[in-house]
N, CA, C and O of each residue as an XYZ file, in Angstrom:
716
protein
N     248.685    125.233    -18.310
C     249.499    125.379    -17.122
C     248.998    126.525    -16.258
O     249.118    126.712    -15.047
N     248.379    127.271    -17.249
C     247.900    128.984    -15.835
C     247.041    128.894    -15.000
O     246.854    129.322    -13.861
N     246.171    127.840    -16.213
C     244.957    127.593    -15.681
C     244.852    126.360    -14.253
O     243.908    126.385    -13.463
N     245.684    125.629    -14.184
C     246.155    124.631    -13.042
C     246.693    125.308    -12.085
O     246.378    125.153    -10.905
N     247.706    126.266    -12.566
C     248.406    127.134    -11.440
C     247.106    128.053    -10.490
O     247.120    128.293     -9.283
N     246.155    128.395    -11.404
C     245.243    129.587    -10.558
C     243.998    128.445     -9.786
O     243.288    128.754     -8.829
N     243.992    127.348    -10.372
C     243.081    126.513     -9.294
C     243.667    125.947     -7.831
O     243.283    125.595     -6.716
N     244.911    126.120     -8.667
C     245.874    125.123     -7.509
C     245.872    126.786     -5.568
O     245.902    126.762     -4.337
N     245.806    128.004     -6.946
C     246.094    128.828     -5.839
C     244.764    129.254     -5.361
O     244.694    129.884     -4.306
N     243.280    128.858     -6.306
C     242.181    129.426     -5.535
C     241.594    128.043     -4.175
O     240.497    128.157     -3.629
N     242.506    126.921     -3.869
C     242.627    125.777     -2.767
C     242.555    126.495     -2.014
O     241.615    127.065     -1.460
N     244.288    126.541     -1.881
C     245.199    127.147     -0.913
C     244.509    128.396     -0.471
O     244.753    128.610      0.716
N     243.633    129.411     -1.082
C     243.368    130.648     -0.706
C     242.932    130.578      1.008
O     242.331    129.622      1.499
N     243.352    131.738      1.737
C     242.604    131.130      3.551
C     240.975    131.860      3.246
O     240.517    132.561      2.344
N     240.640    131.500      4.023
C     238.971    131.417      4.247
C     238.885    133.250      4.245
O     237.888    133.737      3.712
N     239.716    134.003      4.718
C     239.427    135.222      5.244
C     239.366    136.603      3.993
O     238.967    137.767      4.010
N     240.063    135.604      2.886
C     239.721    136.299      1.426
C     238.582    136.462      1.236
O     238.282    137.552      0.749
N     237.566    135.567      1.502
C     236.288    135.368      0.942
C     235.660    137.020      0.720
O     235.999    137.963      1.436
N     234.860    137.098     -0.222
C     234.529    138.512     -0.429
C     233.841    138.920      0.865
O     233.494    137.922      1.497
N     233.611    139.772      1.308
C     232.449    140.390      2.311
C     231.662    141.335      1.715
O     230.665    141.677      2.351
N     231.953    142.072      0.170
C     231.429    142.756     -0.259
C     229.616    142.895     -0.786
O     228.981    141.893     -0.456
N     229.142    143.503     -1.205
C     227.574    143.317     -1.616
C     227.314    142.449     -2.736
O     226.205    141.965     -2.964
N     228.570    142.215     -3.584
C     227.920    141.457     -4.545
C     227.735    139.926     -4.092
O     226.727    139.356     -4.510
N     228.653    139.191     -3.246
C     228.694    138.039     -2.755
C     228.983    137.071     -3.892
O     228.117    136.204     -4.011
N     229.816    137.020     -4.606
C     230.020    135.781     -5.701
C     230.862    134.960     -5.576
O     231.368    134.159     -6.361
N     231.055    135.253     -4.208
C     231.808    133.797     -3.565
C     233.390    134.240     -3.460
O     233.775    135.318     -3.008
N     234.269    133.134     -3.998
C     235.716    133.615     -3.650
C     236.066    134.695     -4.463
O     235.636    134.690     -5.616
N     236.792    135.658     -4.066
C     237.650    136.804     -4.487
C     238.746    136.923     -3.658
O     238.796    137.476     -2.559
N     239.973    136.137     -4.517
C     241.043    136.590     -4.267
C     241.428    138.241     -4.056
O     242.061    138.364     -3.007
N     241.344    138.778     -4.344
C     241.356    140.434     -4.450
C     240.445    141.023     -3.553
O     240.336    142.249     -3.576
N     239.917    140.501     -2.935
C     239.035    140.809     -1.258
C     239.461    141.610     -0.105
O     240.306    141.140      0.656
N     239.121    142.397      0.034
C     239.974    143.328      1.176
C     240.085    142.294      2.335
O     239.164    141.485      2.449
N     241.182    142.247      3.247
C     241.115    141.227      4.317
C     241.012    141.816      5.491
O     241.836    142.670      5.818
N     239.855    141.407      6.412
C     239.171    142.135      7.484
C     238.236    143.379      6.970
O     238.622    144.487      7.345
N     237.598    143.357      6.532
C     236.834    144.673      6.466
C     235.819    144.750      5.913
O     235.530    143.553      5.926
N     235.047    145.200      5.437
C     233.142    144.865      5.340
C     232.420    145.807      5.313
O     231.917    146.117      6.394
N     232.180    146.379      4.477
C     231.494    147.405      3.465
C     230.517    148.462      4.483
O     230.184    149.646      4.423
N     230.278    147.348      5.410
C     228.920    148.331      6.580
C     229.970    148.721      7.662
O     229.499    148.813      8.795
N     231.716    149.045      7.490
C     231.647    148.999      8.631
C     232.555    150.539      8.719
O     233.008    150.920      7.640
N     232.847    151.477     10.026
C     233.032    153.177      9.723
C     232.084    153.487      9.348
O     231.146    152.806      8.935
N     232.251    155.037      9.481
C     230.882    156.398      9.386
C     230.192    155.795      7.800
O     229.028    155.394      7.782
N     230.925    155.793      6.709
C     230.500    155.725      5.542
C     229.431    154.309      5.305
O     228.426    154.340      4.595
N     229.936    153.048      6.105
C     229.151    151.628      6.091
C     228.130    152.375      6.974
O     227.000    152.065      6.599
N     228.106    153.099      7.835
C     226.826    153.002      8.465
C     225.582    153.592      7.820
O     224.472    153.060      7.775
N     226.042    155.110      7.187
C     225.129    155.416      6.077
C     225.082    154.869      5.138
O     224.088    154.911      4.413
N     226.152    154.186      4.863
C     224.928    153.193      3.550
C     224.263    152.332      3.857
O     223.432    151.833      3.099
N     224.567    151.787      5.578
C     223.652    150.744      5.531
C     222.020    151.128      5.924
O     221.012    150.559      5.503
N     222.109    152.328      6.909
C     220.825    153.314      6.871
C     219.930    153.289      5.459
O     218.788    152.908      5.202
N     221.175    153.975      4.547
C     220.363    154.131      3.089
C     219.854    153.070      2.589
O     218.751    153.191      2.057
N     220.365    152.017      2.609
C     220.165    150.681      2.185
C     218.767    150.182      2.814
O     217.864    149.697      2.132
N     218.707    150.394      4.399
C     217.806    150.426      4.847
C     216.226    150.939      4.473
O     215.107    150.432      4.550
N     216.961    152.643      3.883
C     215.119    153.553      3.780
C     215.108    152.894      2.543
O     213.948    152.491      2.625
N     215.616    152.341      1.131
C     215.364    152.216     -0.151
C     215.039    150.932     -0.491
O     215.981    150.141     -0.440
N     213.845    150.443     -0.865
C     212.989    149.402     -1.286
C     213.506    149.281     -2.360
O     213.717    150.225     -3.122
N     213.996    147.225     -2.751
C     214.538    146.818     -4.078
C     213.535    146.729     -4.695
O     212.497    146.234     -4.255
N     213.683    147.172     -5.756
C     212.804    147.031     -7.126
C     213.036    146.086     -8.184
O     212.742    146.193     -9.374
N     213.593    145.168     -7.592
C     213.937    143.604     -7.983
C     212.358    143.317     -8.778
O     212.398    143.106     -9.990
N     211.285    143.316     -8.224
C     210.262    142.585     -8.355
C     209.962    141.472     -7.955
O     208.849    140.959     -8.064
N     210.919    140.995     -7.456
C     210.331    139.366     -6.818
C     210.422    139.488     -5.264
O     210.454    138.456     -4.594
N     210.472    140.958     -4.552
C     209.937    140.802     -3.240
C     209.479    142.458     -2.755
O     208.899    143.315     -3.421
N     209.782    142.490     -1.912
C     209.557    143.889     -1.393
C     210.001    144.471      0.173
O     209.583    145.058      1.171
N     211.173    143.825     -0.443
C     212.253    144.302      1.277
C     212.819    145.437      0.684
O     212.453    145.804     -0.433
N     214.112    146.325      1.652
C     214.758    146.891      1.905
C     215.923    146.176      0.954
O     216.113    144.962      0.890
N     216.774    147.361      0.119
C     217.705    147.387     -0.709
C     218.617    146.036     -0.154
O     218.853    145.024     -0.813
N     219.166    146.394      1.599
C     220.309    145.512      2.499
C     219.470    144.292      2.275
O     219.698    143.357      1.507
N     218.733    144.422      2.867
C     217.960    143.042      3.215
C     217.682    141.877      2.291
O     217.791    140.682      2.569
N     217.117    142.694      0.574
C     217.205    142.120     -0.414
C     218.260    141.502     -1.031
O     218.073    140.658     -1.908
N     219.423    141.856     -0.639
C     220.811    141.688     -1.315
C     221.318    139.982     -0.671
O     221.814    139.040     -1.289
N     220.941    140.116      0.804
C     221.511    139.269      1.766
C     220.713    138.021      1.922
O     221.046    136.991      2.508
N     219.422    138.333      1.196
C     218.078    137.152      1.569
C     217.869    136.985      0.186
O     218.302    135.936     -0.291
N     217.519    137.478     -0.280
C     216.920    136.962     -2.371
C     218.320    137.306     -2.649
O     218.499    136.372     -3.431
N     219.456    137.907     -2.629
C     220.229    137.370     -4.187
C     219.963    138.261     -5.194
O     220.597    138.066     -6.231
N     219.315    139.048     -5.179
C     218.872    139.353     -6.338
C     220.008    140.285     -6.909
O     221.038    140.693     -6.371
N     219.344    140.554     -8.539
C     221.237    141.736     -9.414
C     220.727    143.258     -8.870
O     221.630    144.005     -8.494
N     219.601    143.667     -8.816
C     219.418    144.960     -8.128
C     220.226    145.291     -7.123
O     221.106    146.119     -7.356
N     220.122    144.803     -5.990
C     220.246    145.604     -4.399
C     221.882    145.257     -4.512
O     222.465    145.783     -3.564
N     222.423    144.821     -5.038
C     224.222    144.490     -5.102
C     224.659    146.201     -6.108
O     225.624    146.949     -5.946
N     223.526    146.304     -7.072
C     224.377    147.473     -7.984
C     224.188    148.557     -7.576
O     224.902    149.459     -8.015
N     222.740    148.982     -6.189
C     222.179    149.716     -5.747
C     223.447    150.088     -4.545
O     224.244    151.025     -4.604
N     223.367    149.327     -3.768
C     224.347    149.258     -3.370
C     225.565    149.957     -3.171
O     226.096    150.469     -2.184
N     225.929    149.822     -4.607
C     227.708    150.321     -5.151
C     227.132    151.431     -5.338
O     227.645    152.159     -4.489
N     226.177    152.203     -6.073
C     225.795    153.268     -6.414
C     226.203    154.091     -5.076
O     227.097    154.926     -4.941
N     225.111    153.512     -3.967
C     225.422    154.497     -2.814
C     226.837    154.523     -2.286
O     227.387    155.599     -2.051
N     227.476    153.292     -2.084
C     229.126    153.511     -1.719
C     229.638    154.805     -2.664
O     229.981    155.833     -2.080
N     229.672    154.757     -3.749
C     230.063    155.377     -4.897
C     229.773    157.190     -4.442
O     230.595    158.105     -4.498
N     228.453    157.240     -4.042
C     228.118    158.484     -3.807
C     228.617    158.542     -2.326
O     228.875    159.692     -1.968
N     228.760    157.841     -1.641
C     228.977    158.488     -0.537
C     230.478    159.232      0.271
O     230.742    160.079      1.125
N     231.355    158.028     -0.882
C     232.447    158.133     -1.034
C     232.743    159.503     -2.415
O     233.937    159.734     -2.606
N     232.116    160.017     -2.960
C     232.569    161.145     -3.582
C     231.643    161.985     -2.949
O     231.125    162.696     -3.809
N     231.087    162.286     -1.536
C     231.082    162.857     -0.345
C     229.439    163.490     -0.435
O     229.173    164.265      0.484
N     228.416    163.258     -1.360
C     227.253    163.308     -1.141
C     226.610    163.054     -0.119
O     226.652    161.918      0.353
N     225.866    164.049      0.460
C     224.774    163.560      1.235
C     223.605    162.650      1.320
O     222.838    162.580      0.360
N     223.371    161.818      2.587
C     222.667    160.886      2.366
C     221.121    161.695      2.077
O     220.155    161.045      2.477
N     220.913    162.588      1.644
C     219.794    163.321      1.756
C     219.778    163.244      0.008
O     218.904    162.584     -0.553
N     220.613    163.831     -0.611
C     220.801    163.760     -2.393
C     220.802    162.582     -2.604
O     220.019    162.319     -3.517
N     221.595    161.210     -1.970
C     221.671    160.482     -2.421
C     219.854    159.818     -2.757
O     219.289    159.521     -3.810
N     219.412    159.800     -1.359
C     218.014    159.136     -1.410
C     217.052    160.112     -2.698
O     216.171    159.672     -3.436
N     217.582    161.499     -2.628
C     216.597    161.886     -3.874
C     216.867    161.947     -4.810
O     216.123    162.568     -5.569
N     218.391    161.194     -5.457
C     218.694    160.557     -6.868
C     217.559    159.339     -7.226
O     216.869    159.147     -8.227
N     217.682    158.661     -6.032
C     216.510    157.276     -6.003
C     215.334    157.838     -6.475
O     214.661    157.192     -7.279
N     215.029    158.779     -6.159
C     212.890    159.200     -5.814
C     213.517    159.953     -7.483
O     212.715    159.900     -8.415
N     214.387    160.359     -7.649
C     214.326    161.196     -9.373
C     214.111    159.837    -10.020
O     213.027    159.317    -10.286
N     215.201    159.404    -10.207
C     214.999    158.060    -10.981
C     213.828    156.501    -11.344
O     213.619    155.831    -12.355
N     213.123    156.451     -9.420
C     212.481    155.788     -9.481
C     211.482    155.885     -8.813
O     210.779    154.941     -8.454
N     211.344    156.817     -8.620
C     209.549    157.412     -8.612
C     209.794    157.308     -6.757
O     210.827    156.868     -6.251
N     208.803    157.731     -6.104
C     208.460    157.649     -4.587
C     208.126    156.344     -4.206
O     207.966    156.363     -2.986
N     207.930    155.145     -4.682
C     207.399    153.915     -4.771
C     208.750    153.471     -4.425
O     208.807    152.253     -4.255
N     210.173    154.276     -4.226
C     211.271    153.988     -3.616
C     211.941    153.483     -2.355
O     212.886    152.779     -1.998
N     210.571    154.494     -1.684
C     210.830    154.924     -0.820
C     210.307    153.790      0.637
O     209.098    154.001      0.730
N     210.588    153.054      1.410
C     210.235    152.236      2.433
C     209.450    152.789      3.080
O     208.405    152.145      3.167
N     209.449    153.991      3.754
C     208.379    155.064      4.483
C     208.028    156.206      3.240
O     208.788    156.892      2.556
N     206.964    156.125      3.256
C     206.173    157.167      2.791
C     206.322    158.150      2.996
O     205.747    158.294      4.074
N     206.897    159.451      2.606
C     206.894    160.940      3.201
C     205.799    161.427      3.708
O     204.727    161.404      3.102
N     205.979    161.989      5.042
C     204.780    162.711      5.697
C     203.697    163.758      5.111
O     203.137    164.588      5.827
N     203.543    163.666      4.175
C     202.622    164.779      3.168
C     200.974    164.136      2.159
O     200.737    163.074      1.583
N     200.317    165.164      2.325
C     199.000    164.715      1.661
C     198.106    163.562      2.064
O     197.864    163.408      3.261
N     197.615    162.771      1.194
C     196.974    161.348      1.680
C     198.329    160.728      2.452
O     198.025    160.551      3.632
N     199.444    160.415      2.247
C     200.380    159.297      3.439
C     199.761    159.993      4.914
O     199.831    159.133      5.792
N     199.280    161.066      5.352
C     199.388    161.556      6.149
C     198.158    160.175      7.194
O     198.586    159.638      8.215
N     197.220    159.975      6.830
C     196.507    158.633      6.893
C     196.989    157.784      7.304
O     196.686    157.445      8.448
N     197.832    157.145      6.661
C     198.543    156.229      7.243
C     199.606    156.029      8.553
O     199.883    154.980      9.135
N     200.201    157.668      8.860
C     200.714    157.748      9.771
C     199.883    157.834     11.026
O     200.136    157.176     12.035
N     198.514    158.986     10.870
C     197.425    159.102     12.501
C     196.459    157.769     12.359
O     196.243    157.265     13.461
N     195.956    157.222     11.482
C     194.801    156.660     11.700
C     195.420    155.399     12.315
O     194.547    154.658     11.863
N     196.385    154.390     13.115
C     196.200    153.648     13.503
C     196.346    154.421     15.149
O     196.073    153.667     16.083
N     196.689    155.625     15.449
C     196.838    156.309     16.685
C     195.161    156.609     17.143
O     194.618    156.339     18.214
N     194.542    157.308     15.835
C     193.189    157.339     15.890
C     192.476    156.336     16.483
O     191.786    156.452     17.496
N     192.735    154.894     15.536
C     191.858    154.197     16.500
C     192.158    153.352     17.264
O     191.603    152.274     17.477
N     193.084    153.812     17.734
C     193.706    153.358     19.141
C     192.917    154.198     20.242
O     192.269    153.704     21.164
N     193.037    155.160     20.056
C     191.717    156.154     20.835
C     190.955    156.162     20.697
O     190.306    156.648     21.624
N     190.290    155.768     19.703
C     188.822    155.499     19.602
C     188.315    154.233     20.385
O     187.271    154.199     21.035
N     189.170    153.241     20.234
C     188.852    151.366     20.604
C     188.740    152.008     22.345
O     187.835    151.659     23.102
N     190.113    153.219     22.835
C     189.807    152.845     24.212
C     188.482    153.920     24.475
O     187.719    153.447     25.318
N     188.215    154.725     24.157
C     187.097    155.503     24.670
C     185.924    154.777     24.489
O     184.982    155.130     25.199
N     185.694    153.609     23.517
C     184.597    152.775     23.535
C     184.545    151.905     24.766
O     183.648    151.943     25.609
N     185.787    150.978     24.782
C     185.638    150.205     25.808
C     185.392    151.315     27.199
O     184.779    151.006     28.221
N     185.952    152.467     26.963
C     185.617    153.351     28.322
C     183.785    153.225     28.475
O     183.284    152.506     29.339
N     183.234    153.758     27.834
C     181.976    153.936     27.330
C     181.422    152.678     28.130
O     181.005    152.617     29.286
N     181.563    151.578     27.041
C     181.010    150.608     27.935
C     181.020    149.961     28.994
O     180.185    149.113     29.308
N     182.071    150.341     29.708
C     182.198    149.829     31.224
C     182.251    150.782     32.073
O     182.568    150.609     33.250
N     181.809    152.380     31.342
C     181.245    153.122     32.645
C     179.786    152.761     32.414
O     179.054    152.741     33.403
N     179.287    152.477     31.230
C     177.863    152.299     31.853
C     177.264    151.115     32.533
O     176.161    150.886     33.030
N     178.369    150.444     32.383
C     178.078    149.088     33.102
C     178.003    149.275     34.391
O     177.212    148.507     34.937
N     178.705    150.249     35.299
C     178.908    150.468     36.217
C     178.095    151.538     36.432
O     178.161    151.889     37.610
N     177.248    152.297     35.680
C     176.638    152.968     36.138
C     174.876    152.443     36.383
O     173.940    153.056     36.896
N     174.943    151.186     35.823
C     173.679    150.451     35.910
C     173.818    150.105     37.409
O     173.035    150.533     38.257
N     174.955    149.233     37.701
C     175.198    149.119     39.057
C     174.807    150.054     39.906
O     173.970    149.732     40.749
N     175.212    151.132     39.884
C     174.795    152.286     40.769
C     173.038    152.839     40.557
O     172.556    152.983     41.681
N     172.318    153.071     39.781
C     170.697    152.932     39.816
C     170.356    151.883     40.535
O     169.132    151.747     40.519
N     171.006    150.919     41.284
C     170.215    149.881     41.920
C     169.897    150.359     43.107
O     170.356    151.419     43.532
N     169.036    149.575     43.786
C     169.093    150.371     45.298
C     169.870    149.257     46.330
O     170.178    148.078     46.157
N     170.012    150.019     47.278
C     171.217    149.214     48.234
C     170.036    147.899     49.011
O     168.830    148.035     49.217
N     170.797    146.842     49.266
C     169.838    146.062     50.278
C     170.033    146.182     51.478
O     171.133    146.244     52.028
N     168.918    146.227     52.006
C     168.846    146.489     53.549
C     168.341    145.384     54.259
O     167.969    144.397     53.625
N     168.283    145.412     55.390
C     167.065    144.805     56.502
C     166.358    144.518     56.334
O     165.657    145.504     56.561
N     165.443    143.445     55.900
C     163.995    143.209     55.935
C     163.279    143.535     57.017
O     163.668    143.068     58.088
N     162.092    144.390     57.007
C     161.188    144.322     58.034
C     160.384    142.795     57.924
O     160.561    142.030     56.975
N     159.379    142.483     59.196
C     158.505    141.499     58.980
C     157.976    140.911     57.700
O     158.195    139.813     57.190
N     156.877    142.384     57.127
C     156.091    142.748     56.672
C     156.348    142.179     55.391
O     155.762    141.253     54.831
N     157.704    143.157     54.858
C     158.243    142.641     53.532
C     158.882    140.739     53.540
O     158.760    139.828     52.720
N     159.400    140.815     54.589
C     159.642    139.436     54.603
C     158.701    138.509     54.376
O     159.055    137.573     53.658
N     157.670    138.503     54.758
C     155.820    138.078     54.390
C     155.346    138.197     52.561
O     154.897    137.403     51.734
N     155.721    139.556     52.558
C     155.578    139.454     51.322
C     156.389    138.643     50.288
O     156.087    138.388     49.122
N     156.990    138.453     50.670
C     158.335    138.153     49.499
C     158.547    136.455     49.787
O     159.308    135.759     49.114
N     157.861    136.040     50.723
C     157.653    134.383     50.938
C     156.608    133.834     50.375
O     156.568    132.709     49.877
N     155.500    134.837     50.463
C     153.920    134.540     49.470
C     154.721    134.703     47.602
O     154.838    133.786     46.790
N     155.012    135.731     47.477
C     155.179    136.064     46.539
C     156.610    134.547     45.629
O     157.033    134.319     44.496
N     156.729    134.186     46.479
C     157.971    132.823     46.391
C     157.089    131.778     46.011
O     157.344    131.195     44.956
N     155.968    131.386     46.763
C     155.109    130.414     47.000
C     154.419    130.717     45.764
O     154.793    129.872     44.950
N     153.710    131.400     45.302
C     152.717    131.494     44.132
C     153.894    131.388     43.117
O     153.582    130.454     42.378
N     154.833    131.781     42.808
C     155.760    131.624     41.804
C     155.849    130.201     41.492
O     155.757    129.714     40.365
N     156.124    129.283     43.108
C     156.535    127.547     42.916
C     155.302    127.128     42.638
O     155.326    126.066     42.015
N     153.926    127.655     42.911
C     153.042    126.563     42.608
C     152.785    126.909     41.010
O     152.996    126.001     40.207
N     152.519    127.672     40.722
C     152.619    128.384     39.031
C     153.413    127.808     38.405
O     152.921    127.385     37.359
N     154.899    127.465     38.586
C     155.911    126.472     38.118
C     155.634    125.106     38.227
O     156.251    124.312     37.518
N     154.922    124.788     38.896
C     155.263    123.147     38.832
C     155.943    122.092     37.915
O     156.465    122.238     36.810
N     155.830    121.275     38.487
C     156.939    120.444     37.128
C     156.091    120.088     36.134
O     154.916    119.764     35.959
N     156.964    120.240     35.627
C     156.253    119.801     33.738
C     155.828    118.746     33.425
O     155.227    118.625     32.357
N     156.104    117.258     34.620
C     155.847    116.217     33.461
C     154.792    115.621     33.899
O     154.277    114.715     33.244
């Protein structure tokens, strides 16, 4: 009979029970109604945090939020609660992220901290971004500077005009056709 009674009442339940929470396991009667884990000062830093912290699920390599909402996976739901948990017993999102890096190494971390070799990864695509344009600079000032060694055309005198009609003529008879 309890068991008929609690199906009969998980029907009837309205749509607005549905969990909104991180774990997502579908209906929860016991669901806060209207309200959603990302939302006030506290949803926004976790969803930030959620943001900088890479799931360590193993079967992808998103962001804690992202993982939770797209793979499913049991990580980024318990990760998750952890940070609610801390943020709500009033930790900073600064401790919180370096409970993560204690526990699970810097490989945590979505951005790389600005220090040592990462430092590479942050200038060298600026690098050769400046480099690509000072080349293309390079080569199209000298392109243009070939242009300029030319000499300007002028006027033909007679003389040269004479020349440069002989000099036409011995070219066409030297060419003749090939066949």
């Amino acid at each position: 009979m309890a068991i008929g009674a609690y199906l009969a009442l998980g029907r009837a339940a309205p749509l607005h029970a549905q969990s909104t929470g991180p774990v997502h396991r579908g209906y929860d009667p016991n669901a806060v109604i209207g309200g959603h884990v990302h939302e006030g000062e506290l949803g926004k830093l976790a969803l930030m945090l959620e943001g900088n912290l890479k799931c360590n699920c193993g079967t992808c390599s998103l962001d804690t939020h992202s993982c939770q909402f797209q793979m499913q996976c049991g990580v980024s739901p318990v990760w998750s609660e952890r940070i609610r948990r801390s943020l709500e017993a009033g930790q900073s999102p600064e401790a919180i992220e370096a409970s993560f890096v204690a526990d699970f190494g810097r490989t945590v971390l979505m951005t790389p901290p600005p220090e040592g070799f990462n430092l590479v990864g942050y200038f060298l695509p600026a690098f050769a971004i400046v480099t690509a344009g000072m080349l293309i600079g390079l080569v199209v000032r000298r392109g243009a500077g070939y242009r300029r060694g030319l000499a300007p055309v002028t006027e033909l005198d007679d003389e040269d005009a004479e020349r440069l009609r002989t000099a036409m003529r011995k070219l066409d008879e030297a060419e003749g056709p090939d066949w």
